[in-house]
C-alpha positions as CSV (number, residue, x, y, z in Angstrom):
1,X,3.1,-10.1,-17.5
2,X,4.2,-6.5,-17.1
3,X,2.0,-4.7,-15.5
4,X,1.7,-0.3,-15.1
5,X,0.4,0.9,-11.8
6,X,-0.7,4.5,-12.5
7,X,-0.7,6.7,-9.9
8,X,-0.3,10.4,-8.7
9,X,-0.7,12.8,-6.1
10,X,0.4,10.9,-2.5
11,X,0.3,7.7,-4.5
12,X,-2.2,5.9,-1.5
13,X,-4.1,4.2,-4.5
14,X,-1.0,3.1,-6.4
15,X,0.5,1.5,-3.2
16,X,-2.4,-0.6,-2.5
17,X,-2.6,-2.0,-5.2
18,X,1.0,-2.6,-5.6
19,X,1.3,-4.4,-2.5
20,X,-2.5,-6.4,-3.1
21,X,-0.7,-7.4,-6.7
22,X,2.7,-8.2,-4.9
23,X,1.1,-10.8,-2.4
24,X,-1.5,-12.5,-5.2
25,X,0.6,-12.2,-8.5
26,X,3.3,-15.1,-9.6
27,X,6.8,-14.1,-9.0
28,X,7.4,-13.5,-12.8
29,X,4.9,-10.5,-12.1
30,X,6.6,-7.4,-13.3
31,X,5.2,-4.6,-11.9
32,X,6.0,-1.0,-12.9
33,X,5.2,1.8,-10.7
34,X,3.7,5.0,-12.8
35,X,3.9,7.5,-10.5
36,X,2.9,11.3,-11.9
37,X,5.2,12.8,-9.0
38,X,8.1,10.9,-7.1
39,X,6.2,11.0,-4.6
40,X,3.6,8.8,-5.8
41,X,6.3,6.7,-7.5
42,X,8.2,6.2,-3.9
43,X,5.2,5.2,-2.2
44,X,4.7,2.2,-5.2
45,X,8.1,1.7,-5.0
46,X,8.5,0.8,-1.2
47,X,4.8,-1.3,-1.6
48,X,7.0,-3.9,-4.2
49,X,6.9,-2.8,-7.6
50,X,10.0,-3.9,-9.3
51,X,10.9,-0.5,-11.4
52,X,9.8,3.1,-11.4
53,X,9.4,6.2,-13.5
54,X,8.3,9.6,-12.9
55,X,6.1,12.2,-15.0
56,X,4.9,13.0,-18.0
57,X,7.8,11.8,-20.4
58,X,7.9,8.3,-18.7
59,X,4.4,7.4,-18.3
60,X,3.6,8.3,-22.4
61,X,6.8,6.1,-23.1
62,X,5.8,3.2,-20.5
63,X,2.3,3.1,-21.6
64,X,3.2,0.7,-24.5
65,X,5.7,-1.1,-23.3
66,X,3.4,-3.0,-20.4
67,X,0.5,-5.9,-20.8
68,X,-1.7,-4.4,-18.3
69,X,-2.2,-0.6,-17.1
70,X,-3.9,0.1,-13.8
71,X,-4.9,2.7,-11.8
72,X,-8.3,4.6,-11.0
73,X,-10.7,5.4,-14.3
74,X,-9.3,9.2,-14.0
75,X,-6.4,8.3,-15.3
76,X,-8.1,8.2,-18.9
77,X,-8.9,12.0,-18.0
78,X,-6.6,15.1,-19.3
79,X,-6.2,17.1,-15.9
80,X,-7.3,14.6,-13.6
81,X,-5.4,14.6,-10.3
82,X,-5.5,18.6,-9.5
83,X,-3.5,18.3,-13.5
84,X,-1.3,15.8,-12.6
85,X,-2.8,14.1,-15.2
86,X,-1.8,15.6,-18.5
87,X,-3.3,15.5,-21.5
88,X,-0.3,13.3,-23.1
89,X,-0.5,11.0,-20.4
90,X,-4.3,10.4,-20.7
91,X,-4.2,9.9,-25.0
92,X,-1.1,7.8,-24.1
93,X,-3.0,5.4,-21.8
94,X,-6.4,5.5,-23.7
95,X,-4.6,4.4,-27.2
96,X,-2.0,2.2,-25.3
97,X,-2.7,-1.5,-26.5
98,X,-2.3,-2.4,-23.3
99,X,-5.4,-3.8,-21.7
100,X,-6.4,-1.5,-18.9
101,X,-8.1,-2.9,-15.5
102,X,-9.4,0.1,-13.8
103,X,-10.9,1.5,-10.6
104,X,-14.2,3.3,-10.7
105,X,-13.8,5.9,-8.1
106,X,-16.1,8.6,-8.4
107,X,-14.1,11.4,-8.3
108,X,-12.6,14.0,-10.5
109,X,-16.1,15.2,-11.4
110,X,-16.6,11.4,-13.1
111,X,-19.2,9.7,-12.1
112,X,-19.8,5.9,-13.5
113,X,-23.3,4.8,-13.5
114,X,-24.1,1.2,-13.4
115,X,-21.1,0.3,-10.7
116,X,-22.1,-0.1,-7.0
117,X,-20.2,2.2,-5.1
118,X,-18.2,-0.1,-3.3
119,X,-15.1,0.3,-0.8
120,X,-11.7,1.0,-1.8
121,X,-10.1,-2.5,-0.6
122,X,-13.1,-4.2,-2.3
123,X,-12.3,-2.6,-5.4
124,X,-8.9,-3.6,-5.6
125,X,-9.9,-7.1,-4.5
126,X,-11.4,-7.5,-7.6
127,X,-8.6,-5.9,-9.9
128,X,-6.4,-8.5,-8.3
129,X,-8.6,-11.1,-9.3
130,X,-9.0,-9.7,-12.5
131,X,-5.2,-9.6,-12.9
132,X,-5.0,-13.2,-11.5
133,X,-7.2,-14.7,-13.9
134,X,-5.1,-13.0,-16.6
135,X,-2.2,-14.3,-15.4
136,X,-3.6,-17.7,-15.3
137,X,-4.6,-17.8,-18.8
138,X,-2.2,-16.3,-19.8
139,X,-3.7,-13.5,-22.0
140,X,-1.6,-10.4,-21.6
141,X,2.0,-11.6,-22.2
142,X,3.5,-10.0,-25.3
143,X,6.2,-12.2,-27.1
């Protein structure tokens, strides 16, 4: 399973979850880091993710070529992440076949109703299970 972790800005959300997906995912786990800025990539990088790419150009080209995307729900929002987030990168992610596990944090001037505002780690506790379960069954491996 190939998974994108989508990140930007200091990339604090991108490493926990690389290094939560690192310690709970099978070996044949591939994760990407998706960083926005290198530093962002770095910081996924040094938490265990097996490649990286950096900006606009590689997150539109990756966003197709993984089973899973992940990151925070503002990465389906043009100008997210003080406009980190492009406009390219958001379409590229939202129409991305990929199936996307994300992170309802309540920022970016998104709120999600319905979701208990729950902490960080707990959040990405359940995206690893999520991803685990996945795994397991096997669902998101492209031939």
């Amino acid at each position: 399973m190939r998974i994108g972790v989508v990140d930007g800005q200091g990339g604090g959300i991108g490493k926990h979850i690389t290094e939560k997906l690192r310690k709970n995912l099978s070996e044949d786990a591939e994760i990407i880091a998706l960083g926005t800025n290198a530093l962002a990539t770095s910081a996924m990088l040094k938490a265990g993710a097996n490649e990286g790419a950096t900006g606009e150009n590689a997150i539109v080209f990756m966003a197709d070529k993984v089973d899973v995307i992940v990151g925070s729900v503002a990465i389906l929002a043009a100008n997210a992440m003080l406009g980190e987030l492009t406009p390219r990168i958001a379409q590229a992610i939202a129409s991305s076949k990929a199936k996307k596990v994300l992170l309802p944090i309540n920022r970016y001037g998104i709120e999600i109703i319905g979701v208990l505002n729950e902490p960080l780690p707990h959040q990405i506790e359940k995206l690893v299970e999520i991803l685990k379960n996945l795994e397991r069954m096997n669902t998101c491996v492209r031939s």
